[in-house]
Every structure is written in C-alpha cells, then in structure tokens.
C-alpha positions as CSV (number, residue, x, y, z in Angstrom):
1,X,0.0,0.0,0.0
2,X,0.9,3.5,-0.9
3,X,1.6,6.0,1.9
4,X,2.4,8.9,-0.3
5,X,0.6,10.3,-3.1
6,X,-0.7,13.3,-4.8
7,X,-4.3,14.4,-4.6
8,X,-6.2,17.1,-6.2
9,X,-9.2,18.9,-4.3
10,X,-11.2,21.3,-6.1
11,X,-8.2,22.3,-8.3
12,X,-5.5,22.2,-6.0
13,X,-2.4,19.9,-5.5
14,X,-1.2,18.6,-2.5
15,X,1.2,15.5,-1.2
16,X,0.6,13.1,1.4
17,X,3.2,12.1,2.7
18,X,4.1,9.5,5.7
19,X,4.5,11.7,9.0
20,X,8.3,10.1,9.7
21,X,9.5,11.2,5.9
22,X,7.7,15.1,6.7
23,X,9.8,15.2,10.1
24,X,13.1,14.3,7.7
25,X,11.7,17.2,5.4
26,X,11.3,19.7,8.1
27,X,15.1,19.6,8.5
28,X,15.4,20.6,5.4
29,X,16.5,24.4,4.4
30,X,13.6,24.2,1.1
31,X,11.0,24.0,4.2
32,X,11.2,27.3,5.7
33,X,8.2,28.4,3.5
34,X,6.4,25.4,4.6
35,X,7.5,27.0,8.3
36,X,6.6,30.5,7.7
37,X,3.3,29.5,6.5
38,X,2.5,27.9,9.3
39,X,3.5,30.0,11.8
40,X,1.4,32.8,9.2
41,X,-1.5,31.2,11.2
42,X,-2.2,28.9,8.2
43,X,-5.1,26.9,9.1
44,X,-4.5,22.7,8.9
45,X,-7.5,20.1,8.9
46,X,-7.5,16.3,9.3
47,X,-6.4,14.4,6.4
48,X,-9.4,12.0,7.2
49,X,-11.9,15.3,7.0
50,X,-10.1,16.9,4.2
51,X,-10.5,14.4,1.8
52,X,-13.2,12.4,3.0
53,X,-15.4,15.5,2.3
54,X,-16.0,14.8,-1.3
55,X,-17.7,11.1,-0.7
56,X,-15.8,8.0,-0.7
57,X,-16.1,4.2,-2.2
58,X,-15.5,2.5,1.4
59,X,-18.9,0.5,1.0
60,X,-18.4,-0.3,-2.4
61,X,-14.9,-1.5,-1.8
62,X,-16.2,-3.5,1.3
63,X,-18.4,-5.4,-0.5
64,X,-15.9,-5.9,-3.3
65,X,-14.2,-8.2,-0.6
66,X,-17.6,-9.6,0.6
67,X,-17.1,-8.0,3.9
68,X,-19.9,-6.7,6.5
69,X,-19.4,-3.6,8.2
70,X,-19.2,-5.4,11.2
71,X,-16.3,-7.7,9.8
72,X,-14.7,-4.9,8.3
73,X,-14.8,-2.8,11.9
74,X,-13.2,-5.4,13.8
75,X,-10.3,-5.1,11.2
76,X,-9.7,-1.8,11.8
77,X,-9.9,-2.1,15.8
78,X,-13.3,0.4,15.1
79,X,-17.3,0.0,15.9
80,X,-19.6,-1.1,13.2
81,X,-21.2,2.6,13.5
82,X,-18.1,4.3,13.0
83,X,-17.9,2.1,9.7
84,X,-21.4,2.6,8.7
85,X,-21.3,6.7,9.4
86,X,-18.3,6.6,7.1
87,X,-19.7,5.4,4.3
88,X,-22.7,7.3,4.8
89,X,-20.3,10.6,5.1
90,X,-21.4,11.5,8.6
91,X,-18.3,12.0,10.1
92,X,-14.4,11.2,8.5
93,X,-12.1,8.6,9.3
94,X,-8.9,9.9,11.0
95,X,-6.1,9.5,9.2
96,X,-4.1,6.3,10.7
97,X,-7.8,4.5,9.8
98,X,-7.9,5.9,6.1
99,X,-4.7,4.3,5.7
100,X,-6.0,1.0,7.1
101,X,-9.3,1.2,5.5
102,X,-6.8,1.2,2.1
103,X,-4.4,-2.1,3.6
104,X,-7.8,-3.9,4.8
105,X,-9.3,-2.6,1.3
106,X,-6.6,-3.7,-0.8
107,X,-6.8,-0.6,-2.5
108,X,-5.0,2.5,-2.5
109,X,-6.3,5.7,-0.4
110,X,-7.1,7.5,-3.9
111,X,-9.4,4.6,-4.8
112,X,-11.5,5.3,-1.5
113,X,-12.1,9.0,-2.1
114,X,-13.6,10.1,-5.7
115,X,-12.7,13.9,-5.2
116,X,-9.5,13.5,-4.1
C-alpha cells in the first residue's frame, strides 16, 4: 500500500506524505516556506476530513471483498457505527484509519475518495 501520493481537491495539488518522511523534510533548508506559512497562522485540517469531504467508495470496496461492516470494523480495531457513518459521510475517518481502510481494502487511499 501507498503511503504517499498526490491528490487534487477542487483544483488544487497537495502531497501526502508519511509523518516520519515530513519530520526528515522539516530539516530541510527548502521547508522554511512550509515553516513560515504555518507559523502565518495557516489553518491545517485532518487528512481524514479533508479528503473524506467529497464522498468516498468505502462501501463499495467493502463489498468488493464480501465484507460486512461489522467484519470490516473489527479489522480496523473500530465499531460497526463508525464504519457505517463513514460510508454514509457523517463524520471522517482519522487518518491512521484511512490508511487501514486502504491495507484492509486492498486498494489504495485514492481509490477510496472520488474527489481527491
């Protein structure tokens, strides 16, 4: 499974990027505009809400592998509800799950989320 990647939301780029390889990027000189814009007052989101806000494939996927929600929460150490509001775009998978809805998925965190 990929843990890096480029998405485009509504026109815009952006990376994602494992959070050990950022903290090796960080102490890089070509990151002080990444440093000034943050301390800017830049606003961040969660991965899982940024990109989840478009709609996502989880229940398709899920049943691709002939999974119930149930089955597929006790993969990912979550409640069948948490599973079910996913799909159902309620509320967004946090990041460490998107990854491990991709790994249980066998599919890659693109694949999950159309707009991204």
């Amino acid at each position: 499974m990929k843990t890096y990647g480029e998405i485009v939301i509504d026109g815009r780029e952006y990376i994602v990027i494992e959070k050990k390889y950022l903290a090796m990027l960080e102490e890089m000189e070509d990151m002080e505009d990444l440093r000034q814009f943050h301390a800017e007052g830049s606003v961040s989101r969660p991965l899982g809400e940024f990109i989840a806000e478009k709609g996502n494939f989880i229940k398709e996927f899920r049943k691709r592998k002939n999974l119930k929600q149930s089955e597929l929460a006790e993969l990912l150490g979550v409640t069948q509800s948490h599973v079910s509001r996913w799909e159902g775009g309620e509320i967004h998978p946090t990041t460490a799950n998107i990854f491990a809805l991709a790994k249980a998925l066998n599919c890659e965190v693109t694949d999950l989320f159309p707009g991204a």
